[in-house]
C-alpha positions in Angstrom: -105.5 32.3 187.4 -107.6 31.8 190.9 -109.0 28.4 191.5 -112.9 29.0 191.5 -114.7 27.0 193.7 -116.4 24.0 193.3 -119.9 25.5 194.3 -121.4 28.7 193.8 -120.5 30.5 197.0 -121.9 33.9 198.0 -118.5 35.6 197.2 -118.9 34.8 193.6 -122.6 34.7 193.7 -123.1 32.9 190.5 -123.9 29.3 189.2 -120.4 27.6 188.3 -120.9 24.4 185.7 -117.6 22.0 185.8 -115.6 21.9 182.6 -113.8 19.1 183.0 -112.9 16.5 186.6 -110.2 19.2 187.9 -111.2 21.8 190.3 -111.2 24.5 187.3 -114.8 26.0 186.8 -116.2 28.3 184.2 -119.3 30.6 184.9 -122.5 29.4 183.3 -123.0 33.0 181.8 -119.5 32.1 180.0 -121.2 28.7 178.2 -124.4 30.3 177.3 -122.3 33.9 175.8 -120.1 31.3 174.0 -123.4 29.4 172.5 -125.2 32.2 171.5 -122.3 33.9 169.8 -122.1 30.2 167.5 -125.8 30.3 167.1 -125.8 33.9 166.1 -122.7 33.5 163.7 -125.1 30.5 162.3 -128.4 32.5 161.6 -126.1 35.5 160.5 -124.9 32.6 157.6 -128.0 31.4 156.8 -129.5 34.8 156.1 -127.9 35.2 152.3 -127.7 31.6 151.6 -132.0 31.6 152.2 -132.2 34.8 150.4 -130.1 33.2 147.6 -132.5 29.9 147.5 -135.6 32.6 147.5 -133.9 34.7 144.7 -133.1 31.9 142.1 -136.8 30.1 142.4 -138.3 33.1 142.0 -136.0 33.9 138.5 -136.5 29.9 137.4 -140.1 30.8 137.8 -140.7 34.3 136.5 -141.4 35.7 139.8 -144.5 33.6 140.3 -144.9 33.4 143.4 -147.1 30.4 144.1 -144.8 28.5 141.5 -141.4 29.4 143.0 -143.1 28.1 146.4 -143.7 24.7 145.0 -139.7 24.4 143.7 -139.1 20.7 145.3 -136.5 21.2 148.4 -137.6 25.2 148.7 -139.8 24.6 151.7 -137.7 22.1 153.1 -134.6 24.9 152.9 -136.9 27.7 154.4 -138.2 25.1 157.8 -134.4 24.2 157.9 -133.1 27.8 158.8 -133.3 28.4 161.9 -136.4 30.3 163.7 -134.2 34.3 163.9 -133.2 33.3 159.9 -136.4 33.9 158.7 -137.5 37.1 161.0 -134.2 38.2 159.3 -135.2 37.6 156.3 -138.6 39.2 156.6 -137.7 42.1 158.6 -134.9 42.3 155.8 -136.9 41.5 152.6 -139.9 44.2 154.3 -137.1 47.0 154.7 -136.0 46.7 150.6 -139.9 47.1 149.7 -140.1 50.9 151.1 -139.5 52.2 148.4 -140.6 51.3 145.8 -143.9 50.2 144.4 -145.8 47.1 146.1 -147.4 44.7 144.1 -149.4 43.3 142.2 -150.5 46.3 140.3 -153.4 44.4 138.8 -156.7 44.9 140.9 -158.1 41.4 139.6 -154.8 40.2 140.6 -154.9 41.8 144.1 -158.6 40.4 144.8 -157.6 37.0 144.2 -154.4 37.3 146.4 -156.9 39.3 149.8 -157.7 36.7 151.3 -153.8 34.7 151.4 -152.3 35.0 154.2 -148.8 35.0 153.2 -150.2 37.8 151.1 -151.4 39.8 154.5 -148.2 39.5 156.4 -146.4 40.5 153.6 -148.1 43.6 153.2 -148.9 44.1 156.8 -144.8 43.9 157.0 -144.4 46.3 153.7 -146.8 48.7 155.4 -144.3 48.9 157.9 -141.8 49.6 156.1 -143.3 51.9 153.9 -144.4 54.3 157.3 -141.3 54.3 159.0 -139.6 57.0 159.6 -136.2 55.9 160.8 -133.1 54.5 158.9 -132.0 51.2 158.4 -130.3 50.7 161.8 -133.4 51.6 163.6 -135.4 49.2 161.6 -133.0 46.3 161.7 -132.0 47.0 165.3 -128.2 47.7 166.6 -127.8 44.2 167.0 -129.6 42.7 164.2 -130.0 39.4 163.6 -130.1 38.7 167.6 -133.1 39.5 168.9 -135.6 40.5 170.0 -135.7 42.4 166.5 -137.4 46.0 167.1 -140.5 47.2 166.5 -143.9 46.1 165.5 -142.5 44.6 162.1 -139.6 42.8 164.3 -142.3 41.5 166.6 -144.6 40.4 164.1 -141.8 38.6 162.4 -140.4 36.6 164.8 -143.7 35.7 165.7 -144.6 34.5 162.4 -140.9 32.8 161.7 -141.1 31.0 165.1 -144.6 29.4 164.8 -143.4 26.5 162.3 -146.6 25.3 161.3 -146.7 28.9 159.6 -143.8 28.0 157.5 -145.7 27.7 154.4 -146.7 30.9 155.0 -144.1 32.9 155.5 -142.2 31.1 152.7 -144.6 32.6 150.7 -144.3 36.0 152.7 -141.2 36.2 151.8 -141.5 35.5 148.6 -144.2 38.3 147.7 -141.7 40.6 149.3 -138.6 40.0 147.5 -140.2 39.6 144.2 -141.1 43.4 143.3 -137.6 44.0 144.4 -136.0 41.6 141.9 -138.8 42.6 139.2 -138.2 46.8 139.8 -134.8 46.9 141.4 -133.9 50.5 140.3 -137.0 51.8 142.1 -135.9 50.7 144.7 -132.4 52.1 145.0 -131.3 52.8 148.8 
């Protein structure tokens, strides 16, 4: 192996960061590739275990949504995934609502839930779903969970999942999503 040098130099033309006191340097690019690969491997294994979390408050609470949000430690799981976690996870949970039926089915039920915002990004997101045209790759992206996650359902997402003071929100989001899978799965066969 060549000895890089200890400073970028117009040969190699890029940043070099020192690994350790010898005269052996690694590339930057080679540091960050390595970081996001661990950071994607992370949100890739936080993906089922929030789904998981989602899943069993909703059953412990009969797929009441406003209930299963309040389960103690459920919000505090949901703002400890990281940011790309839950875009997954609502990109994900928005893609198994397509089809099949949204809810609530109850029009009294559906005028008290108008003006909740968890309740408008989560059919905003269904909506989505529910008009694309495309398979699941397209949806999810080649790459999914790294992002940027495609589309308008990928952008509005990740730009709900990142803003934290919207976790509350997109708990709930999520929630309204993956209940009328849970609730209907056969109508929702892929």
């Amino acid at each position: 192996m060549r000895d890089l040098p200890s400073a970028p130099t117009w040969e190699y033309g890029a940043p070099y960061l020192s690994i350790s006191s010898t005269t052996r340097r690694t590339p930057v690019t080679a540091v960050f590739n390595s970081a996001q690969a661990q950071h994607l491997l992370r949100v890739g294994g936080e993906i089922p275990d929030v789904i998981a979390a989602l899943d069993q408050a909703l059953e412990d609470n009969g797929d009441a949504v406003e209930d299963a949000a309040d389960v103690p430690g459920l919000e505090e799981t949901w703002a400890s995934a990281e940011p790309e976690s839950r875009a997954a996870v609502l990109l994900g949970t928005a893609w198994l609502t397509r089809k099949g039926p949204f809810w609530p089915t109850d029009p009294e039920e559906e005028n008290d839930m108008a003006g909740d915002p968890a309740w408008m990004l989560a059919e905003e997101l269904h909506e989505y779903a529910v008009g694309f045209t495309g398979g699941s790759e397209d949806w999810h992206g080649a790459a999914f969970p790294a992002m940027p996650l495609p589309g308008p359902a990928g952008a509005l997402s990740s730009s709900s999942a990142f803003d934290r003071d919207d976790n509350p929100v997109t708990l709930r989001a999520a929630m309204y999503l993956l209940a009328p899978v849970r609730r209907r799965p056969q109508a929702y066969d892929q």
